[in-house]
N, C-alpha and C positions, 0 to 999 in steps of 0.2 A: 566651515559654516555653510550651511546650505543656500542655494542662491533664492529667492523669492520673486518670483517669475509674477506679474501684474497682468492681470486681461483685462484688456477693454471693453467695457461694458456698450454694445452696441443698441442702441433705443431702436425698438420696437413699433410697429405701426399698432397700435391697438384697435381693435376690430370693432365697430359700432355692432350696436344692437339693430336689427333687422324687425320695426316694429311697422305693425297695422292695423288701421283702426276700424272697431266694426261700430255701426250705430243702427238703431231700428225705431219705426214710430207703428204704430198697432194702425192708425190709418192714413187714406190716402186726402184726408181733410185737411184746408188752410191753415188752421193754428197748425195743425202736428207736422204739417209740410214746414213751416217755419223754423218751430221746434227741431226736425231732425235736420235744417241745416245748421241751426246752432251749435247739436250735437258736434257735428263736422266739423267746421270752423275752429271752434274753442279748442277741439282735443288736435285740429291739428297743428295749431299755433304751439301749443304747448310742448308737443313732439320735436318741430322743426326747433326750440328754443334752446333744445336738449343737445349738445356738443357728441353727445356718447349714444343718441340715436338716429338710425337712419329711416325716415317713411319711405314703405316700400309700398304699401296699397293701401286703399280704402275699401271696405265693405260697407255697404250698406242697405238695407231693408225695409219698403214700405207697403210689407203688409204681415197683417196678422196674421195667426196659426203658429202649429206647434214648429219648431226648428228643423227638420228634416224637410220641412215644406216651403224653406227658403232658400231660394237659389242662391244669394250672397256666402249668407252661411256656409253652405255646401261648401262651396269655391274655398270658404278661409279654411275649412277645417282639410280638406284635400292636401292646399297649399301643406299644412302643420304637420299631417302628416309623412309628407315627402320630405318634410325639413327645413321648410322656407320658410320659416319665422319664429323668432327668440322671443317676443314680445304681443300679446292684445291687447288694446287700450280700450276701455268702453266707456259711456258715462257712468252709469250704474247696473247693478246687477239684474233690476228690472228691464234695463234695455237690449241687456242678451237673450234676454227670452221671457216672453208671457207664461211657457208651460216651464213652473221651478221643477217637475222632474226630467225635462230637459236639457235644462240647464246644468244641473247637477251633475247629467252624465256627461254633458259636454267636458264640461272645469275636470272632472275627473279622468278623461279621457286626454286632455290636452296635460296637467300634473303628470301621469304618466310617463309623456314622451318631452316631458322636459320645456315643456312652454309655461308660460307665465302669463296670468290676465291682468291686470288691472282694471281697476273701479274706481273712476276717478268720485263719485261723490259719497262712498263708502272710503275711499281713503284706503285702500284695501286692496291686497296680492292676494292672489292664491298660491302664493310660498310662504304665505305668514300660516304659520300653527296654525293660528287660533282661527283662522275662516273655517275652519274641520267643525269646532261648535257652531258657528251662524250656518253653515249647512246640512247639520244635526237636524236643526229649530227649523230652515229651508223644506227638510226631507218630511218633518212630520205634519210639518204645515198642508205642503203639496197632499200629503197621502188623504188626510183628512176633508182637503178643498176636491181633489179629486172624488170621494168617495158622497159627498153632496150632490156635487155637480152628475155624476154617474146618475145619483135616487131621483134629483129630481126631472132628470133628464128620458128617465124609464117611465115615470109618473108621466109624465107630457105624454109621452109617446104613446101609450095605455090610453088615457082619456080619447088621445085622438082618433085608435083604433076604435073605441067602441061609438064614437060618431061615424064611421068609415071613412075615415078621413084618409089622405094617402098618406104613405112614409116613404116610398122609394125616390130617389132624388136621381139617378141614374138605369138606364135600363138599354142595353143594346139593340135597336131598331126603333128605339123613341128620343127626342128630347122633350123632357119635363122642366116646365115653369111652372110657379107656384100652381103645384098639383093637375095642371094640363099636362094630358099628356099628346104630342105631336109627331106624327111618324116620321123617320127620315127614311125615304124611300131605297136611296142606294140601300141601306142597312138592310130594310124591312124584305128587298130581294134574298140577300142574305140568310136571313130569319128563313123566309118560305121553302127554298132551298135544301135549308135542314131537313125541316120539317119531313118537305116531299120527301126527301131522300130515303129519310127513315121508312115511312112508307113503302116505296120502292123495294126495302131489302137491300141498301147499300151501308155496305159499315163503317165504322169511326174509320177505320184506317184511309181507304177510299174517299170519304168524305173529307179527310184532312188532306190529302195527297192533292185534290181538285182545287179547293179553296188555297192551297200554296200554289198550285201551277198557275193558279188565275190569278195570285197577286194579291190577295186578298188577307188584310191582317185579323186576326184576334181585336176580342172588345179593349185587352189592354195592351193595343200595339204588336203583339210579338208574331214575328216570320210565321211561325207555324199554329195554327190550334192543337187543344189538348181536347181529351177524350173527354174528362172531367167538363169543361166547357160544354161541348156540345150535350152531354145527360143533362147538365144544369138548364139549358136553354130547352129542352127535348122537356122536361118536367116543370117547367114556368108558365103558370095556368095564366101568369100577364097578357101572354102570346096571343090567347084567343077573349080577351077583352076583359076579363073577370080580373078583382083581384084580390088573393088571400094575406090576411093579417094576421100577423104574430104568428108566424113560422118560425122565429128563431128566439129562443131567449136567451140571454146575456151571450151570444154570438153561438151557441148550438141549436142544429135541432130540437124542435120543440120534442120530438120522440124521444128523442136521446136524455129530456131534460133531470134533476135528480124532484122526484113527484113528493120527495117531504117540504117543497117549497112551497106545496100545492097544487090547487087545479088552475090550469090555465086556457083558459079562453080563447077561441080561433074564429075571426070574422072574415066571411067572404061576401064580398060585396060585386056582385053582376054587373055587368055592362058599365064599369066603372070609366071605361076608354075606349076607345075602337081599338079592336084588334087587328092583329097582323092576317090571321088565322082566323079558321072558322071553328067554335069550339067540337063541334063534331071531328072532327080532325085531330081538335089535341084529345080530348077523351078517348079515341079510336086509338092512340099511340099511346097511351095510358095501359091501355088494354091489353098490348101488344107488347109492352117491357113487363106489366106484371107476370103474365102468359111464361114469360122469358125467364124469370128468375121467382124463382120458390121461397127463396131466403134474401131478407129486405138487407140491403147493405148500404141506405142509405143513410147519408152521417158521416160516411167511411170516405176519407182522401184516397184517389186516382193516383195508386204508385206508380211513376214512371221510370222503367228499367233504364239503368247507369249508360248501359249502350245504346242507350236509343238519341237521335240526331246528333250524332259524332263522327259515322266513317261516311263522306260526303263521293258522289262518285258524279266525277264531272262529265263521263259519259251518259248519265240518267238522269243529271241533272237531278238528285234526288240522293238522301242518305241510303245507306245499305240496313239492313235489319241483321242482327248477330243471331242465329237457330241453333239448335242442338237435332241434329241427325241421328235417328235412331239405326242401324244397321241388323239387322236377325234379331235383332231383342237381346242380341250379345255385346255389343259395342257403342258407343256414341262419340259422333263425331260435330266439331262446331264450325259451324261456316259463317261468314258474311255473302249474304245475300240480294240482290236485287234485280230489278226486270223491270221493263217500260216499253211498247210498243214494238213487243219480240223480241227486244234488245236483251239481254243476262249477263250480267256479274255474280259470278262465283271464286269465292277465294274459300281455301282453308283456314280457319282460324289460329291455328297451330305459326302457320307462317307469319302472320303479323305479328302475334307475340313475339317472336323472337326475334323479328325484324326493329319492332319499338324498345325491347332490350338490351339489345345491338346499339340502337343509338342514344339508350341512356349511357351506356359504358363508357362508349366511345368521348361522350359529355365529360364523364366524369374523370375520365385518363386527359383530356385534353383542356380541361378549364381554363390554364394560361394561355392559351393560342387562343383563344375562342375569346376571351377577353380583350387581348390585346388588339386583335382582329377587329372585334365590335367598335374598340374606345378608334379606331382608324376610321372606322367608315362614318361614325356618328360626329364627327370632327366635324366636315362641314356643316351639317344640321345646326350644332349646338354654334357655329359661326353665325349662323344665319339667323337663328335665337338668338342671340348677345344684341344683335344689330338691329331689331326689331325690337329688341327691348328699349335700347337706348330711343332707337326713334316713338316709341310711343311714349315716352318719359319726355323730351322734347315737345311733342305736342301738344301737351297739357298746360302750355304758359298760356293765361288767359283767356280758359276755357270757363263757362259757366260751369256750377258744380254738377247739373245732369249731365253734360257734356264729358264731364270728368269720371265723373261714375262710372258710365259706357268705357271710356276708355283704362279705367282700371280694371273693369273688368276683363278685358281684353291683355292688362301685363299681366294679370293673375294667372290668366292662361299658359303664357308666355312661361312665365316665372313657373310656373309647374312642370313643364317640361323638357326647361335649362334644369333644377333640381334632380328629378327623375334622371336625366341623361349624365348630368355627373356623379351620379352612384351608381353607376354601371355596374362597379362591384360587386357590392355589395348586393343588389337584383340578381346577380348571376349567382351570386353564395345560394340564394335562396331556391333555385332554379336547380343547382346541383344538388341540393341535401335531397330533390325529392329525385335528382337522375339519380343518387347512389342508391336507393331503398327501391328503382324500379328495377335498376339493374340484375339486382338481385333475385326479386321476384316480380313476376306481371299483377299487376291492380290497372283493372280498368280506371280507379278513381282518379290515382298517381298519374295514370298517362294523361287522361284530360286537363291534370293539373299541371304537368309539365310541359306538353303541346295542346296549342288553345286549340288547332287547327288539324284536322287529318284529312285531306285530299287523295283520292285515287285516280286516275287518270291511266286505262288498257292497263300493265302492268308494272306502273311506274306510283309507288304510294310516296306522297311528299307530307314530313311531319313539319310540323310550323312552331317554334317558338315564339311567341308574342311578347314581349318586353311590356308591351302595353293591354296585356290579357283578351285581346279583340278577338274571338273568332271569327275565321276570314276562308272563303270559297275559291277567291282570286290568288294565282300563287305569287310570293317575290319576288323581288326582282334576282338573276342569278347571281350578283354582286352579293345577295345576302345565302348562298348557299355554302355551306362550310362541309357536308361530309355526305357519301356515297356510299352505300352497303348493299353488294351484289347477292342474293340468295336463289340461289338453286333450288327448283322445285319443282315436282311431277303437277299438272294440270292435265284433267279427261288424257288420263294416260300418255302425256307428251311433255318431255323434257323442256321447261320455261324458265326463265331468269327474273325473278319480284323484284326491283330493285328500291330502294328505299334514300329519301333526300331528306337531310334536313338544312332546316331554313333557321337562321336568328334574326329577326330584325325589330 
């Protein structure tokens, strides 16, 4: 007879739910400031009440606009997708978002990766079937409200133009209040700038070269201007105090627009604001791009080539430009280029491909050391996370609820980059599937997507993996360099060594 061997059944720690509750009021008024503590309050009592839940943060939002324009939001949907939460708890579906096509993509974006919401006064998951028909009824609701709201939103705007009324609400060298417009000086230096420039005979390139040396951002923030900016501003009859209306219908060119719609109507209204400029100046520069181009290509987006601000060269302080060299009309040869106060950088392009190829291989042959490697170095980090988490969880015994906000939003952070740092792994899976397909062959798109960063320094190129997609000019530290690739290469006729680093951190 067989013997019957008994295991013991060992109990389990069972894992709470890692829930968070988001809440929103449309404003920042007395009832609704009440209101969205209540929200708070209720859903978090109800949470902590719960044995098999754990509150890990609170979101919350007090102001209107579509969802992408709330900072809370952002922060929980980030959190969700990194993995840091099984559970959303809301009061109602209306308190996740004013705009229902919002909303809808949200719920179906979070279903996807396996989150769950709740709606406490709907009574309602979005694991249950049946919310799939209430956001049927949601979707067509929205399409309908939205296509009102759009008519009579054109209607206004219309009437207002044929009073001359303004519509621009933003404008680079001005701030606008209800329809004043007031210059901002620093800017307006800016604006004239251009202008002269163009004048002058100095081109986009030049002109953007100066405006980065001098520190000087873009209307929407960014390090560099685009070429498309400066035509934009070069052709804004604003600039010299006039201003035309209905230039764009339903967001294109009025040129462009389709004429079985009808005719549409263009009002230009004079001396609507003081200008930056003197209109002699902007029509003289009118005059001057037409002169320029025979064929109207306005309408047309400013395609910005893949290799442009990527090979960063810390002796020029400046990108390089990628050229194709023509030789006898027989051969063509491609270089990375750049020059700054006599100074020249020339590399053959040939050699860095095969240099970034190099070190996709090299990636992809060695993914378990480079893994192991990282979860070593990022130990103490995620120490130092765990301990700041705890202490900010701490801090929050008897805080008023703005007090507490502040400071959730501050684990959130936290909590996103504990998450982030424990999937190492599976970050690096994702980092290799694109080293194995560059390896193979060169794409400029793959290498930007695999190093955020490309630094050159004399003839030392360092490729940068970013774990956190940052492009970065400053190199790592050498603690985070993991591999060395020496290349042999003729330079102006003279035996040179490229050597190529890469960085993980």
């Amino acid at each position: 007879m067989n013997k019957v061997i008994a295991i013991p059944v060992v109990p389990g720690i069972k894992k709470k739910k890692r829930v968070v509750i988001y809440a929103r009021v449309s404003t920042l008024e007395g009832k609704q400031d009440s209101s969205y503590q209540l929200q708070v309050g209720e859903l978090t009592k109800s949470i902590l009440k719960n044995p098999d839940y754990e509150l890990i943060c609170i979101y919350a939002d007090k102001e209107s606009g579509k969802t992408n324009k709330r900072s809370s939001l952002q922060k929980m949907m980030d959190l969700a997708r990194a993995g840091g939460i099984d559970l959303i708890v809301t009061k109602a579906i209306s308190r996740f978002g004013r705009n229902t096509i919002n909303v809808i993509e949200a719920i179906q974006e979070l279903r996807k990766i396996g989150i769950e919401i709740y709606f406490e006064k709907e009574n309602m998951s979005t694991l249950d079937p049946t919310i799939d028909f209430m956001l049927m009824i949601l979707a067509a609701y929205a399409e309908e409200e939205s296509h009102q709201i759009s008519t009579n939103t054109k209607w206004s705007i219309m009437k207002k133009m044929k009073r001359g009324g303004n519509t621009t609400t933003r404008l680079y060298g001005y701030h606008i209040e209800k329809e004043i417009f007031t210059i901002k000086e620093d800017e307006a230096k800016v604006v004239s700038f251009i202008f002269d420039s163009y004048l002058q005979g100095v081109g986009y390139k030049a002109m953007i070269d100066i405006l980065h040396e001098k520190g000087i951002k873009s209307p929407k923030g960014c390090e560099r201007w685009s070429q498309s900016t400066l035509e934009t501003m070069l052709t804004n009859e604003k600039y010299s105090g006039d201003s035309l209306l209905q230039k764009t219908l339903y967001g294109k060119s009025i040129k462009n627009h389709d004429h079985r719609l009808g005719r549409v109507n263009q009002y230009l209204v004079r001396n609507n604001h003081p200008g930056i400029i003197s209109r002699d100046k902007f029509e003289m520069i009118q005059k001057i791009r037409n002169s320029k181009t025979k064929n109207d290509h306005k309408g047309e987006s400013h395609v910005i080539s893949p290799y442009a601000y990527y090979f960063y060269s810390v002796d020029l302080g400046k990108y390089l430009t990628r050229i194709v060299e023509k030789h006898n009309k027989k051969y063509e040869v491609e270089m990375l280029l750049g020059s700054k106060n006599g100074q020249r950088v020339y590399l053959r392009f040939e050699y860095i491909k095969e240099g970034v190829m190099q070190m996709a291989k090299y990636m992809v042959d060695n993914k378990s050391a480079i893994t192991t490697r990282l979860k070593e170095l990022k130990k103490p980090t995620l120490s130092k996370l765990e301990l700041e988490k705890e202490r900010l969880y701490k801090s929050l015994d008897g805080l008023p609820l703005s007090e507490r906000l502040e400071v959730y939003g501050q684990i959130s952070d936290v909590r996103l980059r504990i998450e982030k740092l424990t999937k190492l792994s599976e970050m690096i899976d994702g980092y290799i599937n694109i080293a194995r397909k560059l390896s193979k062959e060169f794409d400029i798109v793959l290498a930007k997507d695999l190093f955020s960063s490309f630094v050159v320094k004399g003839f030392d190129v360092h490729l940068i993996v970013s774990l956190g997609g940052d492009g970065i000019k400053n190199l790592p530290k050498k603690e985070n360099r993991f591999h060395l690739f020496d290349n042999q290469i003729t330079h102006l006729f003279k035996e040179k060594v490229l050597k190529f680093y890469l960085y993980v951190h």
